[in-house]
C-alpha positions as CSV (number, residue, x, y, z in Angstrom):
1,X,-2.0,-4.5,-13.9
2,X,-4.4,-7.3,-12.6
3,X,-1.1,-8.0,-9.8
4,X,-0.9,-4.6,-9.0
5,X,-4.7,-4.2,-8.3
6,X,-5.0,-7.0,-6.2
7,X,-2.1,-6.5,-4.5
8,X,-3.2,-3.0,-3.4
9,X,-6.4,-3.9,-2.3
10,X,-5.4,-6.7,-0.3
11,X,-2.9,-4.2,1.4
12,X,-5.7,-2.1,2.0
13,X,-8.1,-4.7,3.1
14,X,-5.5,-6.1,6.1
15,X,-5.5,-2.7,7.1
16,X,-8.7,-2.3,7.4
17,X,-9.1,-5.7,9.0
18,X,-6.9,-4.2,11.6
19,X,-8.5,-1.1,12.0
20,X,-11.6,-2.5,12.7
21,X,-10.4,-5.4,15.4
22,X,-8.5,-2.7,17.2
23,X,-11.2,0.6,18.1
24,X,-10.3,3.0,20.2
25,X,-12.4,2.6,23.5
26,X,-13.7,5.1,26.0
27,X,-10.7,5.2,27.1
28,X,-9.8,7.5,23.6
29,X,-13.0,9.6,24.1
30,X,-11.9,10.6,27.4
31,X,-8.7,11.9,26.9
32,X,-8.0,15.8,27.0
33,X,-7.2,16.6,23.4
34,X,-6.1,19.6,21.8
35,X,-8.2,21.8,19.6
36,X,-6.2,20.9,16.5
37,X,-7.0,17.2,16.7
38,X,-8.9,16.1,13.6
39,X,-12.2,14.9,13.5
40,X,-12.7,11.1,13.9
41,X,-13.9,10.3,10.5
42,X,-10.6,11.8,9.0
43,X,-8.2,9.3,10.4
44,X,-9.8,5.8,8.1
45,X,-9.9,8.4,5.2
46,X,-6.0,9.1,6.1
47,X,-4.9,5.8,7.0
48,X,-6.4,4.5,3.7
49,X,-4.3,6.6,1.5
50,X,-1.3,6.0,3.5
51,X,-1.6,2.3,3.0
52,X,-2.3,2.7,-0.5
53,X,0.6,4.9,-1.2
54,X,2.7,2.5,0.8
55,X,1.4,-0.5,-1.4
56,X,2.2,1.4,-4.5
57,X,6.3,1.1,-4.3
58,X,5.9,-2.6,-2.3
59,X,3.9,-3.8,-5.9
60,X,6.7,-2.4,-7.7
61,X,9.5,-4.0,-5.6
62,X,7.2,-7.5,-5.5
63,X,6.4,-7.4,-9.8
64,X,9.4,-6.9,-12.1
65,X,8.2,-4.4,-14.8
66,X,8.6,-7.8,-17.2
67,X,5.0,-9.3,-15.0
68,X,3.7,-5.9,-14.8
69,X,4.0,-4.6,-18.3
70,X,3.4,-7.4,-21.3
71,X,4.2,-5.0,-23.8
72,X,7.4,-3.7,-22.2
73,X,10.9,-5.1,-23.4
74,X,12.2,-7.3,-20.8
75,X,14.6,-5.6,-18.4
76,X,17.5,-7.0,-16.8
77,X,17.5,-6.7,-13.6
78,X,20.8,-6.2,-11.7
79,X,23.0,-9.2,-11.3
80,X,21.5,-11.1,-14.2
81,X,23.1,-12.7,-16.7
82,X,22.2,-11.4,-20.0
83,X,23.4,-12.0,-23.5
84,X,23.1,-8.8,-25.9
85,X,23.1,-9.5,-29.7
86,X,24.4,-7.1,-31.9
């Protein structure tokens, strides 16, 4: 769980590293935008939960359930060589 955490909020945090090196200028202010444009403080708010529902399926492809879960029965994952005991 640990994993998971940290790798979700260091997802988050290079995107807001990004977001903050790369503002829109004047340039954005002065453009002729339609009346259904959000307001400015929406688009962090949206952008974070985009990037942590994108993080969310790239922690589960990065962690087998085995690293994520101690208490979980090891799973073979496809292609593995396994021995079952009967």
């Amino acid at each position: 769980m640990f994993q998971l955490l940290v790798f979700v909020v260091g997802v988050v945090g290079i995107g807001w590293l990004i977001g903050a090196t790369n503002l829109p200028g004047a340039w954005y202010a002065g453009l002729a935008k339609p009346g259904f444009v959000p307001p400015n403080w929406a688009f962090p708010v949206a952008w974070t939960i985009l990037y942590i529902r994108g993080s969310l399926p790239a922690a589960g492809l990065s962690f087998p359930r085995s690293e994520r879960c101690s208490n979980s029965k090891r799973a073979a994952s496809p292609g593995s060589k396994t021995t079952r005991s009967t």
